[in-house]
N, C-alpha and C positions, 0 to 999 in steps of 0.2 A: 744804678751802678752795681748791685748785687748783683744782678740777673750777667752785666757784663762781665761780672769778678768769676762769675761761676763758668759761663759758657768759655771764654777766651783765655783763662788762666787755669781752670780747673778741667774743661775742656769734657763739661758735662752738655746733655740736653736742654729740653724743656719744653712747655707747648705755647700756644702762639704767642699769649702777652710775652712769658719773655724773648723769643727770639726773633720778632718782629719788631718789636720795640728798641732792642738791642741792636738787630741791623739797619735801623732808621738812625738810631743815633750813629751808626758807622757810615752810612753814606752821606748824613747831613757832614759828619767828620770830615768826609773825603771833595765834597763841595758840590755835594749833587741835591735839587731839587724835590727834597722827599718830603712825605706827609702823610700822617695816618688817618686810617679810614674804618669806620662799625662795619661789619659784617655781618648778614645772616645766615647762617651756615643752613643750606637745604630750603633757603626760603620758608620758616615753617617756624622758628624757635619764638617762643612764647619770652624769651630775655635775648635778645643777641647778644652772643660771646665767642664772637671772634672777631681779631682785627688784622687789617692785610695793608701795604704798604702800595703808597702812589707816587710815581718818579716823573714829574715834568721835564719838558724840554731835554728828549733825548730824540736823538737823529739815529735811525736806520735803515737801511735798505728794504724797501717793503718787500719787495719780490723774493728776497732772502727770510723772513720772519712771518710771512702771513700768504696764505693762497686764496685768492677772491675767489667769492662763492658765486658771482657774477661774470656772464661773460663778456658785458659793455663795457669797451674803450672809454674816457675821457673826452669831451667834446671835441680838440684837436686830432684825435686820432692816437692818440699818445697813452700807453700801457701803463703810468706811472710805475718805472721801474726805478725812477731814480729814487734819492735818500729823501727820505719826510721824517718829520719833525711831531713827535708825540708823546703823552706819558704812555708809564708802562705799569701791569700792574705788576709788586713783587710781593710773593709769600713764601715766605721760605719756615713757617711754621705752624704748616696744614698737617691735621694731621695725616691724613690717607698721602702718601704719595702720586707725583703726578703734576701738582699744579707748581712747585718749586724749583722743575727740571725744565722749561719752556720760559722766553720771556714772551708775555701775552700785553703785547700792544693794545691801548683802546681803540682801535680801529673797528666800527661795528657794522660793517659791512665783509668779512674778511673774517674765514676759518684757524685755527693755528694747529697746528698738528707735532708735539712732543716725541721724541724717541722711542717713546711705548706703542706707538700707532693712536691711543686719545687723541680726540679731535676737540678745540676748545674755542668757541666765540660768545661773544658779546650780544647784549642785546637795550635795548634801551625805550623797548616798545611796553606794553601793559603786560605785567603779570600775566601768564597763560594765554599769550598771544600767539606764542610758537609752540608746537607741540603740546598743548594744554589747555584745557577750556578755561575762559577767562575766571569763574568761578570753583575753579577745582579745591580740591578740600586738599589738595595735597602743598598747597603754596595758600599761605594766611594776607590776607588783604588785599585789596583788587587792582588797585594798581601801584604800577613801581614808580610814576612819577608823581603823585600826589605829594603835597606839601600840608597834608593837615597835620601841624607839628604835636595835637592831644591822642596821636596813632601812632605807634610808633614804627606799627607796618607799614605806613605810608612816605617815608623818610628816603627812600633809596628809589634812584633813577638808572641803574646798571643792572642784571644780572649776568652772570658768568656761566654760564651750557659746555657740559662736557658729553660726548658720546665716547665711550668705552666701548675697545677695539673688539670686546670679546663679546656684548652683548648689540652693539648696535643703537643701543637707546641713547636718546639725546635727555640727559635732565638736568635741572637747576643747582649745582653747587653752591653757588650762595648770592645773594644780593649787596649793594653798596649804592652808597653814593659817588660819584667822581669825582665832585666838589669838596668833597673833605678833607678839613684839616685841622683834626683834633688835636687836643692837648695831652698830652700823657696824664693828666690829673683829672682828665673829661669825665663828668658823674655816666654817660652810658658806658664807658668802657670799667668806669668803678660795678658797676651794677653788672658788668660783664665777668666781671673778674670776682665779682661774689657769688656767682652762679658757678663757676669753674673750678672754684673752690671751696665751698660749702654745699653745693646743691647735689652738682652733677658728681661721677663718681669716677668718669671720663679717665682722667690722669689725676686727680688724689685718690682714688680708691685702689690701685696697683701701679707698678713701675713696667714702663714699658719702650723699648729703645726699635724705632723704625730707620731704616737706613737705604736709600736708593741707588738702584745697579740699574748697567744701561738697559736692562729690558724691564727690570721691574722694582720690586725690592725685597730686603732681608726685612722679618721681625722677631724679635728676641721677648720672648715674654715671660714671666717668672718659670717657667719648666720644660718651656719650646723654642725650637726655632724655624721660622716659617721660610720657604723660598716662594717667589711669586716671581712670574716672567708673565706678562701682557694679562695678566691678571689670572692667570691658571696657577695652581699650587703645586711646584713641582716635590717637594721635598717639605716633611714634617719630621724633627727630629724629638723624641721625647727626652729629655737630658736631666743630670740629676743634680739638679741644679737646686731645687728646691730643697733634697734633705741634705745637701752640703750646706744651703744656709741655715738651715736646724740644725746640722753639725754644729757649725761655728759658731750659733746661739750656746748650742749646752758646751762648747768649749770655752766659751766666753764666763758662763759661768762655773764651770768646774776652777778655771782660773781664778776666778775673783773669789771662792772657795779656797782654793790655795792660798792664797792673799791672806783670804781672814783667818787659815789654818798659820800660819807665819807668823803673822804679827799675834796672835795669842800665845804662841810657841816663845815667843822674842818676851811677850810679858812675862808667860810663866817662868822664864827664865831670869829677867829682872826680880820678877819677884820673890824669888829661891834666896838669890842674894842678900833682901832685905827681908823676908821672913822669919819665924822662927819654926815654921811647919817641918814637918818630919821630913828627911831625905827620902824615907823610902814612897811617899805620899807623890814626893815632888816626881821621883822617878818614875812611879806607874802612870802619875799624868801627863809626863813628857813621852812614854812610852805611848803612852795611847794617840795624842798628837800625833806623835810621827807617824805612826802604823793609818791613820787616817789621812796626814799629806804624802803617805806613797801608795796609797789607794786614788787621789785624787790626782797624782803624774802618771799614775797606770791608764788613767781615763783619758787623762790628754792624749798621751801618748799613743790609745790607740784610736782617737780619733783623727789626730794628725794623719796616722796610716789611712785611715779608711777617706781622708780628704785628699791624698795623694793618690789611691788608687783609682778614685775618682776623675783626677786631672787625666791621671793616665788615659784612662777610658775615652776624654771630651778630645785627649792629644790625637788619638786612634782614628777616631772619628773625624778629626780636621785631617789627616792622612789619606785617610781612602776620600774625601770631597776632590782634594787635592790629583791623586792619582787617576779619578775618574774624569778630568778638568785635563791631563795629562791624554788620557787614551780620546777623546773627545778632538784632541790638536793633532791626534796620529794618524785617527779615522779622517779628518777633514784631507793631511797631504795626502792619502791613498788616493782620496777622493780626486785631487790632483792630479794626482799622477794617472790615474787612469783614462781623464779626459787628456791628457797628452797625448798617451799611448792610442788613444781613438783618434784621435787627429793624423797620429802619425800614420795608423793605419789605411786610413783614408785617402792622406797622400798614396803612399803605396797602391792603393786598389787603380788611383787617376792612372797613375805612372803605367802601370801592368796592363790598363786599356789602351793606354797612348802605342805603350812597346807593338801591342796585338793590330793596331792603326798601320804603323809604321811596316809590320813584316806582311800585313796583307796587300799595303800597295806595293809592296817590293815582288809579292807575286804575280802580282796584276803585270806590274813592270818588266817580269821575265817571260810569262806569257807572248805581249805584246812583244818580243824584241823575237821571241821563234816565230812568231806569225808572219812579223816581217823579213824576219830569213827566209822561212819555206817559200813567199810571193816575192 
């Protein structure tokens, strides 16, 4: 319930334990057929830590969601275009974007093809069956449907194949089982979740915020900000992002400086009252006080500046994105408009042969009418 207090009320991130977890308990909420499933991310991981979500009994248009890699009819003749009836997988806390934005049916005969152009199917045949030799050192354990349960690479009978639009290669995203249906307190997704957070450095070793557009996606990483459209990097912005948060570290403690310059201000000054110390002792030490908490509002102050001008800068920067996003929608109507204007020309060129049709049989026509005068 933390993981939900934080994503839905605080309206932060996370990586997959919580946001898969968190939306399984929202679909199980909404009355849907959900259940979690181990992952091995790359077929290869020595602890699988990752988990991804399985939704039974959902009806879809197949011909709408999935393109057979086959080009055999059904024994009637019959294209199965109607609704069938299947789970689906859902993950919506992968990290790479891509698998989040498509729903991928188990259907393992059948391509799926997402808005980036990646292509994603199913497979349920041996480890390095497809595209891989059955022993490749790139995928650990030989095959996906063994049940030797003292392996723990032998545990899963799915793999999930992605071919990216920009390379062409078809390879293993991760492994599962279909059958699964863990318990949120399950010891491999504990042992998953020990790895994710004490081992690897993955997402506790930096903070890092990925975010999907229709062609690819944003990533914000402590000093950058990434664009990716179909997996090309359109745009690196260097931002300053990083010594604004040093800013606001040594602003944080210049204040807390202030703080303890105050309250020994407030004592010395209590204690003037109940002393018997000299006034003039009391004076140079409040004197000195002060002269130290307006050295220490001079510092705020002009970091606050230099954190403002700073905004200013990211402001400028989101303006010209803006303006180029603007000239991008002016060029397209140009583009518009000028296959209009070719069309229309076009017409025009028909018309001007038709007119030159028209006035040559009209000579033919007068020809013909003095021939038959003169005989």
């Amino acid at each position: 319930m933390q993981s939900v207090e934080k994503i839905a009320y605080q309206h932060r991130g996370g990586f997959c334990f919580e946001l898969n977890f968190s939306f399984c308990w929202l679909l199980r909420s909404l009355g849907y057929e959900a259940r979690l499933a181990l992952a091995d991310v790359g077929c290869k991981q020595e602890t699988p830590a990752h988990v991804v979500i399985l939704v039974d009994e959902i009806s879809l248009p197949s011909s709408s969601t999935t393109t057979s890699s086959s080009n055999d009819d059904d024994e009637d003749g019959d294209n199965s275009d109607d609704d069938c009836t299947t789970a689906i997988l859902v993950d919506v806390g992968f990290g790479c974007p891509g698998v989040c934005d498509v729903l991928l049916p188990l259907q393992y005969k059948h391509v799926i093809t997402d808005p980036h152009g990646d292509i994603f199917r199913f497979d349920v045949d041996n480890i390095g069956s497809i595209n891989q030799e059955k022993n490749s050192k790139t995928i650990i354990g030989n095959d996906a449907i063994a049940t030797d349960i003292a392996n723990p690479f032998s545990r899963y009978n799915t793999i999930l194949y992605r071919t990216r639009i920009d390379t062409g290669k078809e390879e293993p995203m991760y492994r599962f089982h279909s059958d699964d249906k863990l318990d949120y307190d399950n010891e491999e997704f504990a042992a998953g979740l020990h790895r994710v957070l004490n081992i690897s450095q993955t997402f506790s070793g930096k903070r890092l915020c990925v975010v999907s557009t229709d062609k690819g996606h944003i990533t914000l990483g402590r000093d950058y900000i990434k664009w990716v459209e179909q997996w090309k990097t359109l745009q690196v912005l260097i931002t300053e992002l990083g010594s604004v948060k040093e800013q606001l570290a040594v602003n944080r403690e210049l204040q807390s400086e202030k703080d303890e310059l105050e309250r020994r201000l407030r004592d010395a000054q209590n204690h003037a009252k109940q002393s018997d110390a000299s006034e003039t002792q009391l004076d140079v030490h409040k004197e000195e006080l002060e002269q130290r908490l307006r050295v220490a509002e001079d510092n705020c102050a002009t970091f606050e500046k230099e954190l403002q001008e700073t905004n200013m800068e990211l402001g400028g920067l989101k303006q010209n994105l803006d303006e180029a996003e603007q000239i991008e929608l002016q060029n397209e109507e140009l583009v518009s408009r000028l296959r209009d204007m070719s069309e229309e020309m076009a017409d025009t060129a028909r018309l001007q042969e038709n007119l030159k049709a028209i006035q040559s049989a009209m000579i033919q026509k007068d020809e013909m009418v003095r021939f038959n005068t003169k005989f």
